[in-house]
N, C-alpha and C positions, 0 to 999 in steps of 0.2 A: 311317389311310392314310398318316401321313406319311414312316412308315419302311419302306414295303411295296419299294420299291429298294435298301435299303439295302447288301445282303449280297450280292446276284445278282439275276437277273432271273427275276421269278418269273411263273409261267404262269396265266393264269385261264379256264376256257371259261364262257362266257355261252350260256344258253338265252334264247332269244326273245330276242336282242338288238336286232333293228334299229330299233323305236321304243323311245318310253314310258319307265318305270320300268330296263327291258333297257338300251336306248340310253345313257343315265344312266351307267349301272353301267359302260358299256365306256367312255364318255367321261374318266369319273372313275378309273378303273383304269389307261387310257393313260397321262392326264394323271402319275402317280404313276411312271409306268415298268412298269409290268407287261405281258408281251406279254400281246395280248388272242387267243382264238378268239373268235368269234359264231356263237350257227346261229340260222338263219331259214326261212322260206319265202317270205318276199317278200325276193326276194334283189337287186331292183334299188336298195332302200332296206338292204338289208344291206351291199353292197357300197359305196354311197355313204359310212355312216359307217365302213368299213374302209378306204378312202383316206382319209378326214380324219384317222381317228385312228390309223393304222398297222396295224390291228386285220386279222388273217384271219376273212375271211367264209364259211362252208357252209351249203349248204344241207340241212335234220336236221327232218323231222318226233318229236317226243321220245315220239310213241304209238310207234314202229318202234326197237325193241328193239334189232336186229342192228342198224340203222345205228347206233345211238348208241352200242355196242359200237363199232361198224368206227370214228366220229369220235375217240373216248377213243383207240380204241390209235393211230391215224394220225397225229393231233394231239399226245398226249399224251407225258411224265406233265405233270398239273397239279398246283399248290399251290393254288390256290381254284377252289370249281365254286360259280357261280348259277346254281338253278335259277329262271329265272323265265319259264319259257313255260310255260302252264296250259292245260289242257284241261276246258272247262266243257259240260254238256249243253244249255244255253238261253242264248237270245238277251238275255234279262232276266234281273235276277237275285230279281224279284217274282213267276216264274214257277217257281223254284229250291224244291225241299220243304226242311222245317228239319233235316231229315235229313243231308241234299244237301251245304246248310248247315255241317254240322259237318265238311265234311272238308274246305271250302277253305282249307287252312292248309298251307302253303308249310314247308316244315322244314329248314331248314340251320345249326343253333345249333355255336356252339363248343365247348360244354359237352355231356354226357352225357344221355338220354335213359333211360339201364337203369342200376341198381343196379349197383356194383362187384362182378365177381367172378360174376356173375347176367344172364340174361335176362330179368328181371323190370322194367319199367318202373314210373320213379320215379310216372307218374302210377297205379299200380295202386289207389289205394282208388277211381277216379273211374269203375274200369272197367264195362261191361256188358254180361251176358250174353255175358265170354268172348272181347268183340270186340278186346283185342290180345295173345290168346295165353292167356288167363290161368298165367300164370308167379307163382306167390305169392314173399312175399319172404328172403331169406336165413334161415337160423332162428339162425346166430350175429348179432351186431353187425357193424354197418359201419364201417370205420375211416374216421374224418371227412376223410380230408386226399386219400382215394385217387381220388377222380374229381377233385379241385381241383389233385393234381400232372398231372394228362392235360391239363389245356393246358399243350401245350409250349409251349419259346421259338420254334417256326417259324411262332405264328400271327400274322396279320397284323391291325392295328387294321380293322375293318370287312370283313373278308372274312368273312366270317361274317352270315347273318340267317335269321329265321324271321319270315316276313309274312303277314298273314292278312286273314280281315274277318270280325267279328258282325253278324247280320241279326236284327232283332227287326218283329215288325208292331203293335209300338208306337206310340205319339204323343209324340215327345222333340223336345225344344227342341236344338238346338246346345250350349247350355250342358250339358244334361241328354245327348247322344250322346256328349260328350265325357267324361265321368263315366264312363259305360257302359264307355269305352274304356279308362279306366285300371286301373279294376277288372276288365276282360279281363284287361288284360294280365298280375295276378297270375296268372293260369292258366299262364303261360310259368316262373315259377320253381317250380309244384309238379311241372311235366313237364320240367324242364333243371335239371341242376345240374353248375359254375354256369350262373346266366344272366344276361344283361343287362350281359355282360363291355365293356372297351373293344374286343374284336373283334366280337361283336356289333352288328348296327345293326336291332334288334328292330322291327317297327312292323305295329302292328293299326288298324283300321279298323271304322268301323261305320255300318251301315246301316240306315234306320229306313224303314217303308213307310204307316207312320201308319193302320192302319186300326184298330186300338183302342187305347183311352183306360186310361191305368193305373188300376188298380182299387185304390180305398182311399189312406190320408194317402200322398199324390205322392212324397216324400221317401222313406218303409219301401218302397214299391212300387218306385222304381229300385234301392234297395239290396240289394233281393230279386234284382232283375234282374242286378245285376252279379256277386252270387255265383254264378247259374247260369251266365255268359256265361262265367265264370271257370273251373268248373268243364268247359265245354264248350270252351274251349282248352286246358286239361290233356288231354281225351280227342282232341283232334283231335292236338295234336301228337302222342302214341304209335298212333294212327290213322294217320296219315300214314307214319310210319318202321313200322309193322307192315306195311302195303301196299306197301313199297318194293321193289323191284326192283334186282340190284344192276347196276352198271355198271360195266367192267374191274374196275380194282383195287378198287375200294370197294364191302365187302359188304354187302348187304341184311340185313334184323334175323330173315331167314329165315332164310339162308344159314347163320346164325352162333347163331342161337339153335336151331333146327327148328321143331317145331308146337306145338302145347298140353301145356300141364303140367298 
């Protein structure tokens, strides 16, 4: 973030700004010189931290398509979007199926998702039953260097992340969730490249609901664990950008790719 002033003033819209992880984000963005947008719907706390931190406040449910069209073009153009307002089905997230599970993964990496020159997603061996597109892969070679030149020089240290969380109903110790969580996170460089860049500010999370006991030597049994957890953020992130939606200028992997290959 340090040089995100540097050149001009650059624009960021914030979803679900006005607390939490949101709030953060626009406090930390101000801070650095970036005009901020926020949308919210509790706009008496939106509005509060758009006087502290200079930041424009709207009010943007992000299910209502056409308003977030109408916010992008009224507001807009931006150099950084966080998406971080989410829309979950349950009040708990012990009530949430593992299914459910796999798609809460937030996607905004710096790096590429699809094959150079292809619609084909980097994460394609992880895919099933077709669920993002099935697009096979190039049938020449990839030239190594051509999604690694696509970050340009306009991206900004941290404007960039893909956040998530793994839910297991395992019985993990802190030491043992925190394992779990790093070996997620290999899932994010089979599904981005690159990833884990300085604009990047990657972070997973994990949840454990302790109703069963790992089966067999504790140690083979989490490591089991983490390659599946791994593999099942490889499929969330090309889940998440297959199911997107585009908004103004930035197109959805519909838009640009079509259906099934």
């Amino acid at each position: 973030m340090a040089n995100a002033h540097s050149h001009r003033v650059r624009r960021a819209f914030i979803t679900g700004g006005s607390k939490g992880i949101g709030a953060a984000i626009v406090r930390r963005l101000a801070a650095e010189g970036v005009k901020v947008v926020l949308s919210a719907q509790d706009m008496p706390l939106a509005e509060a931290l758009a006087k502290q931190t200079g930041a424009t406040a709207i009010r943007l449910n992000v299910t209502d398509l056409r308003a977030a069209h109408a916010a992008v073009t009224e507001h807009g153009p931006f150099d950084i979007l966080v998406n971080n307002a989410g829309v979950d089905q349950h009040a708990f997230f012990t009530q949430t199926t593992m299914e459910e599970w796999r798609a809460l993964l937030a996607v905004n990496p710096r790096g590429s998702v699809v094959m150079p020159g292809s619609g084909c997603f980097w994460a394609w061996p992880f895919e099933q039953g077709g669920e993002f597109g099935g697009h096979a892969p190039p049938m020449r070679g990839i030239p190594l260097d051509d999604d690694i030149d696509a970050v340009s020089s306009v991206a900004s240290p941290g404007g960039n992340t893909t956040i998530g969380v793994v839910a297991t109903n395992a019985v993990l110790s802190k030491v043992e969730a925190q394992r779990l969580a790093m070996m997620a996170q290999d899932g994010l460089a089979r599904a981005i490249r690159p990833s884990h860049t300085p604009f990047d500010g990657d972070t997973l999370f994990v949840l454990a609901t302790g109703r069963h006991a790992l089966a067999g030597p504790r140690a083979q049994a989490l490591a089991a664990l983490g390659a599946i957890a791994a593999d099942c953020v490889a499929r969330a992130v090309a889940r998440g950008v297959h199911a997107a939606a585009s908004l103004g200028a930035w197109r959805c992997w519909r838009d640009a790719y079509g259906g099934p290959r």
